[in-house]
RODO-2510 file (C-alpha; in nm, 4 decimals, decimal comma):
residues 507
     n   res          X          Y          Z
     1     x    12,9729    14,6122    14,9809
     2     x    12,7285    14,4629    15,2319
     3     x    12,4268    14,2554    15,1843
     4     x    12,0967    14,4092    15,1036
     5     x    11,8289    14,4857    15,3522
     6     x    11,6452    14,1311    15,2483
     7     x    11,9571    13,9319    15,2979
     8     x    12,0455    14,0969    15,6186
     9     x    11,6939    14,0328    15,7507
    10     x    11,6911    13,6797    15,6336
    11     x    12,0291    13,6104    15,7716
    12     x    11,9690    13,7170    16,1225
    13     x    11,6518    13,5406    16,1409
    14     x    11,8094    13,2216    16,0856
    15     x    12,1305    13,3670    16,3057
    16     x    11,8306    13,3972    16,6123
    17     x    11,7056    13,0018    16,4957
    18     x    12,0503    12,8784    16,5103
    19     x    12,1719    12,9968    16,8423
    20     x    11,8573    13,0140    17,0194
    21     x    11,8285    12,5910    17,0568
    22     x    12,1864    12,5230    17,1811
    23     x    12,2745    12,2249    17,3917
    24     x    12,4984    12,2346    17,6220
    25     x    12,6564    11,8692    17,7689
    26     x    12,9078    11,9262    18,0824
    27     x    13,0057    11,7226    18,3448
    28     x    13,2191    11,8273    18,7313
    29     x    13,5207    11,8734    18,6115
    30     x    13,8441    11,7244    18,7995
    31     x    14,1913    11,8346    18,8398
    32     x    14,2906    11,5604    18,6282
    33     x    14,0364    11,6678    18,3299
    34     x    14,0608    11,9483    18,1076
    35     x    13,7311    12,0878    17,9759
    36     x    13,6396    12,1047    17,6267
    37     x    13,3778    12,2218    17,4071
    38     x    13,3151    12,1644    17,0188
    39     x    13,0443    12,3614    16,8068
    40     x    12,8456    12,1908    16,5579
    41     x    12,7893    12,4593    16,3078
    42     x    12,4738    12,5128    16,0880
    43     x    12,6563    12,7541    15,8682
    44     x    12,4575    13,0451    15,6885
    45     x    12,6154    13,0329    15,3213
    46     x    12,6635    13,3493    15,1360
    47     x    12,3396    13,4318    14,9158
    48     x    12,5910    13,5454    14,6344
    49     x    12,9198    13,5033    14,5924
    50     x    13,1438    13,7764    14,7020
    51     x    13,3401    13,9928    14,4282
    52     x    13,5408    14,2245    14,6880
    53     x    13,7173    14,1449    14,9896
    54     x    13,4912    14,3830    15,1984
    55     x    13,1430    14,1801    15,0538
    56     x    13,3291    13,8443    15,1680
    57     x    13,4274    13,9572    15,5251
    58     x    13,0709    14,1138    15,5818
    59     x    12,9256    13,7182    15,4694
    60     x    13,1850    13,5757    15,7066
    61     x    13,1139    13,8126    15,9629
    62     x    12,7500    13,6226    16,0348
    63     x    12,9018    13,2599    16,1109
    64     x    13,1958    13,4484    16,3133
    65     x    12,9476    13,6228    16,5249
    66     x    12,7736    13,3199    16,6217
    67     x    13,1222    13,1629    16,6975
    68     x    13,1674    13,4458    16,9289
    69     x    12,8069    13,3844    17,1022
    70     x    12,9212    12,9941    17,1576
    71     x    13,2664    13,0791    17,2767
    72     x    13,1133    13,3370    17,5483
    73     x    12,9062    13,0471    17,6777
    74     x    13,1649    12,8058    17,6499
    75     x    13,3916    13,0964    17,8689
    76     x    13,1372    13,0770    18,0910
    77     x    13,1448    12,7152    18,1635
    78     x    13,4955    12,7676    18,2372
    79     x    13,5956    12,5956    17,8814
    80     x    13,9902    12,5589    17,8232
    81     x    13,9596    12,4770    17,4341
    82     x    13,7394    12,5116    17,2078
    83     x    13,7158    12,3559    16,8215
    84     x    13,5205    12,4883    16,5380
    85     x    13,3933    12,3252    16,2303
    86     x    13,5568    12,3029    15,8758
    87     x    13,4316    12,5510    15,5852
    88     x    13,2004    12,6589    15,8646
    89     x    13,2481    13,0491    15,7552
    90     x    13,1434    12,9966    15,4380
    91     x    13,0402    12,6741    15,3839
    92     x    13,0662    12,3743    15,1083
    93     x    12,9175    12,5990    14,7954
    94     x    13,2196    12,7634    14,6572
    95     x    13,3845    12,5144    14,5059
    96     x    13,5655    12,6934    14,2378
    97     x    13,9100    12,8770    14,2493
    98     x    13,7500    13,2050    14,1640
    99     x    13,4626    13,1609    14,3652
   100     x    13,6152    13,1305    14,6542
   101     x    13,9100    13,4103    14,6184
   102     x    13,7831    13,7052    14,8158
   103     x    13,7087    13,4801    15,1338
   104     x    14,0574    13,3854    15,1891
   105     x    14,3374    13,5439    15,3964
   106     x    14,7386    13,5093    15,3808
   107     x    14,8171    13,3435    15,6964
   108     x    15,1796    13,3806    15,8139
   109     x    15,3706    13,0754    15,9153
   110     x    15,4023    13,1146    16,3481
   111     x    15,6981    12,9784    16,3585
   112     x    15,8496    13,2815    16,1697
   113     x    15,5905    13,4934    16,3067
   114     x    15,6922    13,5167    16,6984
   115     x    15,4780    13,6606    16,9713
   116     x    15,1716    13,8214    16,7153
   117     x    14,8428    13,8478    16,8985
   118     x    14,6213    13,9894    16,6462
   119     x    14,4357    14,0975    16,8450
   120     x    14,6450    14,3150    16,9906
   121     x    14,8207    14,3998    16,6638
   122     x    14,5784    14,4053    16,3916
   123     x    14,7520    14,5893    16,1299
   124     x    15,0744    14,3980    16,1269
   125     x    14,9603    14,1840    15,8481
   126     x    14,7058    14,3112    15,5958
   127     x    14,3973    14,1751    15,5259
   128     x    14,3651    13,9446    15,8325
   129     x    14,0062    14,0420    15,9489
   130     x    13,9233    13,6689    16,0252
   131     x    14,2680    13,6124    16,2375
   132     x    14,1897    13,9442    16,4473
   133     x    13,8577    13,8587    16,4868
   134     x    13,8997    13,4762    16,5970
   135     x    14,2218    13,6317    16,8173
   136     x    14,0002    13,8373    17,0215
   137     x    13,7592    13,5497    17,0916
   138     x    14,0053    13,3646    17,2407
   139     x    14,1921    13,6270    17,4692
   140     x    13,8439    13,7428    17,5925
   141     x    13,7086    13,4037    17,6498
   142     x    14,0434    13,3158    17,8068
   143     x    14,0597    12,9748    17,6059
   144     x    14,2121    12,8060    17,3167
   145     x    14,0674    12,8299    16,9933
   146     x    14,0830    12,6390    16,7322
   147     x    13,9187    12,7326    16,3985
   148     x    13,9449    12,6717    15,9922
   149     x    13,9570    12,9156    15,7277
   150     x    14,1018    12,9565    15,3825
   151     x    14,4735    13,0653    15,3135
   152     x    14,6203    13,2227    15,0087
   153     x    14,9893    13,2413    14,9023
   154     x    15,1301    13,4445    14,5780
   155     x    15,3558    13,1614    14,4189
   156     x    15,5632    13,2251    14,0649
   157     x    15,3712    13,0498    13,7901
   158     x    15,5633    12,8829    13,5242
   159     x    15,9060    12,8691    13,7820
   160     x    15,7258    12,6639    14,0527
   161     x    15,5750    12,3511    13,9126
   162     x    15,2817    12,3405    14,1679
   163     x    15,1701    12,7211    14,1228
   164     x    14,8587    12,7213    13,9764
   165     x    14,9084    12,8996    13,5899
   166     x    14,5934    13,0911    13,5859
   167     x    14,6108    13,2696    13,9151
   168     x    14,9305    13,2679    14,0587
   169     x    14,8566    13,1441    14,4047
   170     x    14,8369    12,8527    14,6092
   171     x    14,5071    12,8396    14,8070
   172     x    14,4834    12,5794    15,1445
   173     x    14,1977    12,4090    15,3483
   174     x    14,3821    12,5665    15,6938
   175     x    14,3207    12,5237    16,0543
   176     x    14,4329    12,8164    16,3135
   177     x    14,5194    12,7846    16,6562
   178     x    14,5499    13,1379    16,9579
   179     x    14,6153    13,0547    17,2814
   180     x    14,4698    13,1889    17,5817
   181     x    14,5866    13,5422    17,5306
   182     x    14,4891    13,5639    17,1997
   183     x    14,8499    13,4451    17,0043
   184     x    14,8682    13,2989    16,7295
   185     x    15,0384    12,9818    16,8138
   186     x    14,9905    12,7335    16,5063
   187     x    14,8794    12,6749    16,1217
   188     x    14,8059    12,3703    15,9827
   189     x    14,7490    12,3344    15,5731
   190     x    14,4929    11,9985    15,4601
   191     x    14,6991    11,7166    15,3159
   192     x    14,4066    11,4809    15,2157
   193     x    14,1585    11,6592    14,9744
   194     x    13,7954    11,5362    14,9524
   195     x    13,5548    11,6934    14,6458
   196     x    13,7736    12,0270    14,6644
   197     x    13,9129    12,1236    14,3601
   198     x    13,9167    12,4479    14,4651
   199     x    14,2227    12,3839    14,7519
   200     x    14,5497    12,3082    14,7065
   201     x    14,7435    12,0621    14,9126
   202     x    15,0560    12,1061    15,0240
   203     x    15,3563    11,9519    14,8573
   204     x    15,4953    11,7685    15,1599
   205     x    15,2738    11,6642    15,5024
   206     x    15,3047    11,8851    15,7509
   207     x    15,3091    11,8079    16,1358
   208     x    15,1574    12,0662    16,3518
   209     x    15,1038    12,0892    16,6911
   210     x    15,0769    12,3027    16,9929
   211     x    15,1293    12,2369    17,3336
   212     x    14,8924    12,3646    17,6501
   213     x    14,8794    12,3031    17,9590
   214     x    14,6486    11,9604    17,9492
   215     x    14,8262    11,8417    17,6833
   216     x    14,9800    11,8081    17,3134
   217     x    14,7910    11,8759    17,0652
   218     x    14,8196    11,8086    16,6899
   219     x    14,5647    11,9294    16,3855
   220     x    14,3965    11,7559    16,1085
   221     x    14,1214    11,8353    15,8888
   222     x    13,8367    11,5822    15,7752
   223     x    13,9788    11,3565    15,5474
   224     x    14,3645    11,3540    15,7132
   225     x    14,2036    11,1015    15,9472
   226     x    14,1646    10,7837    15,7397
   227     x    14,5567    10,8125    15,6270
   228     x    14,8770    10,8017    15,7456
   229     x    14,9685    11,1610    15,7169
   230     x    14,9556    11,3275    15,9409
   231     x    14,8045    11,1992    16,2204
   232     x    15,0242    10,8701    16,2476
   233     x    15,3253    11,0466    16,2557
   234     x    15,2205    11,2778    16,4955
   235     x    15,0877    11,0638    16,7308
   236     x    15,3857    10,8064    16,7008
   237     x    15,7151    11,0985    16,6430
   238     x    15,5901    11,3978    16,8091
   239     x    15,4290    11,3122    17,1273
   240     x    15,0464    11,4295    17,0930
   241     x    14,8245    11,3079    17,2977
   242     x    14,5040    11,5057    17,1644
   243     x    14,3589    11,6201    16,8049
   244     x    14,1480    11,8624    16,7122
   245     x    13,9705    11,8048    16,3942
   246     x    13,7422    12,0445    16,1838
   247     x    13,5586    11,8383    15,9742
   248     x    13,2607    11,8545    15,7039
   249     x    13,1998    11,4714    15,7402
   250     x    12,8707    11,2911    15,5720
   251     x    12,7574    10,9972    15,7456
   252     x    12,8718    10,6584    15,5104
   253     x    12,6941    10,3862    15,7386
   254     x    12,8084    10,1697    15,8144
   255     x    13,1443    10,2391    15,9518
   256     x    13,2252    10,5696    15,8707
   257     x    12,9420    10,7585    16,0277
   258     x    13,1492    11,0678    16,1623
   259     x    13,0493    10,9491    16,5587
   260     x    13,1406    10,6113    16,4685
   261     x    13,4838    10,6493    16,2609
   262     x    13,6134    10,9126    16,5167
   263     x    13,5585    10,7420    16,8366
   264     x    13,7304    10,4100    16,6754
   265     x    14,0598    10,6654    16,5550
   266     x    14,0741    10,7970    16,9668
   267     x    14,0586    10,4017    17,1183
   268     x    14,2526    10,2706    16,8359
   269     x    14,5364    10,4971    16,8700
   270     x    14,5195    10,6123    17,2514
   271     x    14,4417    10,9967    17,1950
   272     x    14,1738    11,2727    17,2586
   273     x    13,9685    11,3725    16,9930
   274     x    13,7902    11,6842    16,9855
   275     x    13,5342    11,6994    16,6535
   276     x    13,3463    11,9329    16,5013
   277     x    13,1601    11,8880    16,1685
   278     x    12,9269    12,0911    16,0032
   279     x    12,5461    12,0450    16,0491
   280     x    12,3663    12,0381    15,7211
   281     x    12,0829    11,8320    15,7279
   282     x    11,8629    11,9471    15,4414
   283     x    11,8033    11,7156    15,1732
   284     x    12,0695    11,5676    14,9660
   285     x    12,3103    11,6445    15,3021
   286     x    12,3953    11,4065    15,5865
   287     x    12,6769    11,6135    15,7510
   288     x    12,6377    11,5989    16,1368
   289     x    12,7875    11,4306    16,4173
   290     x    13,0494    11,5795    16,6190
   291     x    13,1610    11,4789    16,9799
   292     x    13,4368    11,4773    17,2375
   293     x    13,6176    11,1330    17,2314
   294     x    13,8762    10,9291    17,4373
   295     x    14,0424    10,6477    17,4803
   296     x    13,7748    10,4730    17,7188
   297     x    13,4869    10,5950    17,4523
   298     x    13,2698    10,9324    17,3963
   299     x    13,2479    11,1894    17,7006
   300     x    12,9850    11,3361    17,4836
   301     x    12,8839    11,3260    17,1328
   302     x    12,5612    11,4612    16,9024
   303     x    12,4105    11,3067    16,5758
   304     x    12,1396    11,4949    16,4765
   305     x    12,0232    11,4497    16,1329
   306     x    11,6538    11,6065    16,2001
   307     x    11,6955    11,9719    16,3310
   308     x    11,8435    12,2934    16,1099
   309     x    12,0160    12,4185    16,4271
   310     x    12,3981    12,4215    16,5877
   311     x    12,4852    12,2396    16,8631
   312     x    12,7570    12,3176    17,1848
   313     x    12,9050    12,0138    17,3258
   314     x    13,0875    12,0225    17,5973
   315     x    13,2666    11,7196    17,8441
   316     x    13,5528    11,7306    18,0856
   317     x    13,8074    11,5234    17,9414
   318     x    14,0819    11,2897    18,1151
   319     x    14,4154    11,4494    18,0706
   320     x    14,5677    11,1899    17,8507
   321     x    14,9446    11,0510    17,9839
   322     x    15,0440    10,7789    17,7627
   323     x    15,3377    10,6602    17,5389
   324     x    15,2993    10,5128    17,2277
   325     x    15,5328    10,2058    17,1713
   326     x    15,7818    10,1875    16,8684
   327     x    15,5467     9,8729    16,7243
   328     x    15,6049     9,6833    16,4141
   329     x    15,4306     9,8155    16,1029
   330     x    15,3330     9,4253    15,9964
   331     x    15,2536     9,2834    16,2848
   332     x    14,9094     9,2862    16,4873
   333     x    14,7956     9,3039    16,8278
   334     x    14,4714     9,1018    16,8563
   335     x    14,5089     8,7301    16,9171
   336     x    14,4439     8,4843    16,6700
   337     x    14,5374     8,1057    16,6898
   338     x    14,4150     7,7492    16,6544
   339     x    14,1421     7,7795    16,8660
   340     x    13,9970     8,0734    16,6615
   341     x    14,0489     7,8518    16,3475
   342     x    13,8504     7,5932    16,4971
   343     x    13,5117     7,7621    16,3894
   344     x    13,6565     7,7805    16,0703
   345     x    13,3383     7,8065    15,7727
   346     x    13,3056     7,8383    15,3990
   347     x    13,1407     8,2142    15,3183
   348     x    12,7693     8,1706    15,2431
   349     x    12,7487     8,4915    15,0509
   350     x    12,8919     8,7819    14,8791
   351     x    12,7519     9,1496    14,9215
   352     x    12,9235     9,4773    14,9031
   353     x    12,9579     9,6799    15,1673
   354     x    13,0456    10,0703    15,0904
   355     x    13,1739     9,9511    14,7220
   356     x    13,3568     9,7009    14,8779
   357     x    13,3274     9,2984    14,8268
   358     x    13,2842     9,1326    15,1679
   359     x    13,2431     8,7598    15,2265
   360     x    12,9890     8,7353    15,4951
   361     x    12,8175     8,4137    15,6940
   362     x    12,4537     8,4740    15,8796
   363     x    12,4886     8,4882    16,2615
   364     x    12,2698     8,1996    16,3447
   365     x    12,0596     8,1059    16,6868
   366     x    12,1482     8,3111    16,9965
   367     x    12,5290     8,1953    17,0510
   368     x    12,7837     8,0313    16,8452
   369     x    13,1545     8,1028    16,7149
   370     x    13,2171     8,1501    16,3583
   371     x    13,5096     8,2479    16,1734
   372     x    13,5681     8,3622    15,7998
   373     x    13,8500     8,4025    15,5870
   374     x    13,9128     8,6254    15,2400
   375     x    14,2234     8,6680    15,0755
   376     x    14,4063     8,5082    15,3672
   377     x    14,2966     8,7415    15,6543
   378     x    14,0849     8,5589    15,8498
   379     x    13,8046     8,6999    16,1355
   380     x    13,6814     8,5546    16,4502
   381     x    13,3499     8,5881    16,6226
   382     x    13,2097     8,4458    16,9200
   383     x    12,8709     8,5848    17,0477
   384     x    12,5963     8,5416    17,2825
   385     x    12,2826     8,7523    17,1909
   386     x    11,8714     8,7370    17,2378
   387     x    11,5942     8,5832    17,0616
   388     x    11,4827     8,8309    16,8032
   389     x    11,3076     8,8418    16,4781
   390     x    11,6420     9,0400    16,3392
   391     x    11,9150     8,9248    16,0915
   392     x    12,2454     8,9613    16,1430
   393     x    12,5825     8,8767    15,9616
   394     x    12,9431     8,8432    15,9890
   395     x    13,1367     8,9575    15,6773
   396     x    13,5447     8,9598    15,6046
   397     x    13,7408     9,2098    15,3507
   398     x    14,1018     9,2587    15,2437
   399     x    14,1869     9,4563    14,9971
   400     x    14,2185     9,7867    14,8770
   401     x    13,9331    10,0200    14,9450
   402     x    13,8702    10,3165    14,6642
   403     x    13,5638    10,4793    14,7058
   404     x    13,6776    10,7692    14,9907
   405     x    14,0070    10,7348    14,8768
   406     x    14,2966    10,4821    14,8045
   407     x    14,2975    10,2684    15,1556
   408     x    14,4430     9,8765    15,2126
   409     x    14,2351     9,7444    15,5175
   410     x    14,1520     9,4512    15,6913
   411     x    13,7629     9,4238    15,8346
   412     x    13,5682     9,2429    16,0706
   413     x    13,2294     9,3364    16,0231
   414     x    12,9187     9,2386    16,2425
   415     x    12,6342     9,4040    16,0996
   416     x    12,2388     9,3978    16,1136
   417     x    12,0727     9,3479    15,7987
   418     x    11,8175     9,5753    15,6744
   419     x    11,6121     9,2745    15,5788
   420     x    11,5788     8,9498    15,5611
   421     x    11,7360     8,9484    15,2062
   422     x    12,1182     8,8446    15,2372
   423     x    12,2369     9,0910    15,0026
   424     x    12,0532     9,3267    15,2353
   425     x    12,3261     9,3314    15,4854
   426     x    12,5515     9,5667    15,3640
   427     x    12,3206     9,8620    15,3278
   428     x    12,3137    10,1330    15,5865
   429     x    12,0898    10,0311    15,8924
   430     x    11,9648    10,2841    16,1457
   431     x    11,7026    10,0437    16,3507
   432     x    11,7882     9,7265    16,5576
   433     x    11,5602     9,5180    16,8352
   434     x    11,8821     9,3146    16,9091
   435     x    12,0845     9,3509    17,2616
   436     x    12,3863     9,1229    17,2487
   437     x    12,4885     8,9516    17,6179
   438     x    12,8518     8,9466    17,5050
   439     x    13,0376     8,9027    17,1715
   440     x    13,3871     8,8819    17,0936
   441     x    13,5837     8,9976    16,7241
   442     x    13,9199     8,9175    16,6321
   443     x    14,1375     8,8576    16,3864
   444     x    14,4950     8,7886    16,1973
   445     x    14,5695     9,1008    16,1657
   446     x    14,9016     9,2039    15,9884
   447     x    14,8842     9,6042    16,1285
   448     x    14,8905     9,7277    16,4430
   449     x    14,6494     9,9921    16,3434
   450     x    14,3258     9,9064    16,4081
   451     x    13,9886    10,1181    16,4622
   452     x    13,7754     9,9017    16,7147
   453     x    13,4306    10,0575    16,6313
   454     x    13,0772     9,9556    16,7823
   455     x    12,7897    10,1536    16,7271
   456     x    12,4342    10,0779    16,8970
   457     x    12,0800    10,1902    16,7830
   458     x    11,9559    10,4913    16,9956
   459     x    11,6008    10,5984    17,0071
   460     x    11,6634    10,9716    16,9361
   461     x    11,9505    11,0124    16,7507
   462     x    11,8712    10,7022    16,5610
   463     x    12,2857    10,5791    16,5578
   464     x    12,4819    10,5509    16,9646
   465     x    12,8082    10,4692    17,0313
   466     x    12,8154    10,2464    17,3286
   467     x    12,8806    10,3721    17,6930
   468     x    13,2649    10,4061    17,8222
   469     x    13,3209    10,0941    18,0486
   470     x    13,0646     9,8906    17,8513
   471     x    13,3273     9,7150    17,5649
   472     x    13,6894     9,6440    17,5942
   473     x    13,9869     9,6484    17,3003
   474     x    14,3058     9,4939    17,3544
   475     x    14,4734     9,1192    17,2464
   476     x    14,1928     8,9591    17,2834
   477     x    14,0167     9,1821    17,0481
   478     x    13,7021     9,4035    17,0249
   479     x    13,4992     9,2070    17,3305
   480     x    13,1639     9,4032    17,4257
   481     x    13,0761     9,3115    17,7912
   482     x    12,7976     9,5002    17,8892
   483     x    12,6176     9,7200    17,5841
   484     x    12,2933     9,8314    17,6857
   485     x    12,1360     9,9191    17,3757
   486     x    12,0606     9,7261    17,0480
   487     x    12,3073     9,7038    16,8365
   488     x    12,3770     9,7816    16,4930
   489     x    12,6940     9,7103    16,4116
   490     x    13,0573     9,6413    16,5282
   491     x    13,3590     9,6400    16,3508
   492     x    13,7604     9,6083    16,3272
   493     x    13,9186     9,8108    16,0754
   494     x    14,2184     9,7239    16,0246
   495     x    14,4655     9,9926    15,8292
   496     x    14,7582     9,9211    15,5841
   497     x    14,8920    10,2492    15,5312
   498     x    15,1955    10,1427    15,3625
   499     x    14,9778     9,9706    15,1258
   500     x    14,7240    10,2694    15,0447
   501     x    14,9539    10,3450    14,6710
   502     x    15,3001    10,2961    14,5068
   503     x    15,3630    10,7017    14,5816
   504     x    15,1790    10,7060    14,9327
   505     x    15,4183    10,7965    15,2037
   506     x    15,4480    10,5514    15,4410
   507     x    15,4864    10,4626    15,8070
***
């Protein structure tokens, strides 16, 4: 059944507005880069729901026709991979079981499923339109894709204890990955579940990855990336040294802006990152931001939060050699001694910060060194900024974070304050005056996982992440040398993944 003249009309007009205002971000490429592209998607959601398989394919068949559009420019531009957003063929809207039925597809496992280009064989597994279609992209634009759909398994209800009793199926959040020629190389099922009651997850992690050319990469979706599984264990165990990640990520300022929290994952834990999030910016919404990031910072990245259309990114990216060391799960890396403990102050307030209690002193005059304790973690700062009629603030937690899921974490947390109310400074903040000469964040940190995150007020896009070269991470902290702009916030975020819950598997 297709849509009715109206709908068709209506869709392709916005189908024109979406493609006709992309932006395209490339660099010269090297022969020690690989070039990538990711494609902020402004989906078009299905009017109706679909009550056949044919009425759901002909929905789908408007996003996957403006994936094809992005991934013939990207081919163009000589792209080697390219990522695409989560739920970006249908969107967030169907967020029941039987809602969402007709738009999924059983995907075979590849590692049973040997040499299939669907492409070239489109009839070897039924129902499969999206696979063939998103197969053909890729062996005519001679690059990798990667892509997320919906995958459906029959399961015995009433023998297996996960099968759902009502329909008999399991039903995934599922990335896909075709290589060059259009193979089907790897599937990847969405452990962590965020406001989805219509997915399952899977009963055990799984580790995917696929290997190319320019490197190893592994898959997550969204919410994977503030836990363990799986992207610990595949960076640590299985060698990757990139991640592609379809997301549908809101902005939660301040430190888990989708720009923000990804480029702190990439420098924390020495991979690529290749993002793209939905864009759905209409009221009640705040998903954008999506960008290419690395170990040095952002090649490229776009936040966005005031246009309806899509967005093409695309940056040549350092091919990434690295090993990551076998490292003690309790023991940090930043340094943290007497003369850190020397600054040593009594909290002057109390605020929360995302839900969370911090313990926060103001930043006072233009330089100083402060340091804060809560709970026995204890954070360092040492700064050296200009006269301005701003107030900032320098805030401590440890603890166990709930809101966006179970998480143990240490912070360090320099932040502007909206106002010049105290309790002020742990709302989200998207304007700042203040350029910082130099500061410096550390910390007794009892994890080796830490997210070093700064993120600097930019005049169009209204949040900036810093430019590569202009911070550094390592012992001696989070130390920002030379950042341009004014700055918002900056932050260590520590992780204590063996501490998220009692059942939580850990590292």
């Amino acid at each position: 059944m297709a849509p009715n003249t109206a709908y068709t009309w209506t869709f392709l007009a916005l189908h024109l507005l979406l493609i006709g205002h992309v932006m395209l971000m490339e660099s010269v490429p090297t022969k020690k880069t690989y070039r990538a592209a990711v494609f902020e998607h402004a989906v078009i959601p299905p009017p109706i729901w679909a009550k056949t398989r044919h009425m759901a394919v002909d929905q789908m068949m408007f996003n996957l026709r403006i994936y094809e559009e992005q991934a013939h420019i990207a081919g163009k531009k000589g792209v080697d991979i390219i990522v695409f957003p989560e739920d970006g063929l249908y969107g967030l809207h169907l967020r029941t079981r039987m809602f969402i039925y007709w738009y999924l597809e059983p995907i075979p496992d590849p590692v049973y499923v040997k040499d299939w280009v669907p492409c070239d064989e489109p009839m070897r597994f039924p129902q499969a339109d999206v696979q063939v279609f998103l197969s053909c992209l890729a062996k005519r634009n001679k690059m990798y894709v990667v892509a997320n759909m919906g995958d459906i398994k029959k399961c015995l209800a009433g023998v297996d204890p996960n099968c759902n009793l009502k329909d008999g199926v399991y039903m995934f959040n599922t990335n896909v990955a075709y290589d060059r020629h259009g193979k089907f190389i790897a599937r990847y099922h969405k452990q962590h579940l965020f406001l989805e009651p219509q997915f399952n997850a899977p009963v055990n992690p799984e580790y995917i990855f696929f290997d190319t050319e320019f490197g190893r990469f592994g898959m997550m979706v969204g919410n994977d990336v503030l836990f363990h599984d799986p992207g610990l264990e595949l960076i640590r165990h299985h060698g990757v040294t990139d991640i592609a990640i379809p997301t549908s990520w809101p902005d939660n300022l301040p430190y888990y802006s989708a720009i923000g929290y990804m480029s702190s994952f990439a420098i924390g834990h020495s991979v690529n990152m290749l993002v793209a999030n939905l864009h759905d910016v209409h009221p009640g919404s705040s998903l954008h931001g999506s960008g290419i990031f690395t170990p040095a910072g952002a090649q490229t990245y776009m936040r966005d939060p005031f246009t309806l259309r899509g967005h093409l990114l695309i940056a040549d990216v350092p091919i990434n050699v690295r090993k990551i060391p076998n490292l003690a799960c309790d023991v940090g890396l930043t340094q943290f001694g007497p003369a850190e403990m020397k600054a040593l102050m009594h909290p002057e307030f109390k605020t929360t910060v995302l839900k969370d209690w911090f313990d926060f002193v103001l930043v006072k005059g233009t330089a100083g060194a402060v340091t804060i304790c809560q709970n026995g973690f204890c954070c360092f700062l040492q700064y050296d900024k200009a006269k301005t009629y701003d107030v900032f603030a320098f805030g401590v937690f440890h603890g166990i974070h709930k809101s966006y899921g179970q998480m143990y974490e240490q912070i360090c947390l320099l932040t502007k304050c909206r106002d010049y109310n105290a309790q002020s400074c742990g709302y989200p903040v998207l304007h700042s005056s203040t350029k910082f000469k130099s500061f410096r964040i550390t910390g007794n940190f009892t994890t080796p996982f830490i997210h070093p995150q700064i993120v600097v007020a930019d005049p169009k896009l209204n949040l900036g992440l810093p430019a590569p070269g202009s911070f550094l991470y390592g012992p001696g902290g989070l130390q920002g040398t030379s950042v341009e702009r004014p700055l918002l916030h900056a932050a260590l975020i520590g992780r204590l993944y063996h501490k998220d819950c009692i059942n939580c598997i850990g590292v």
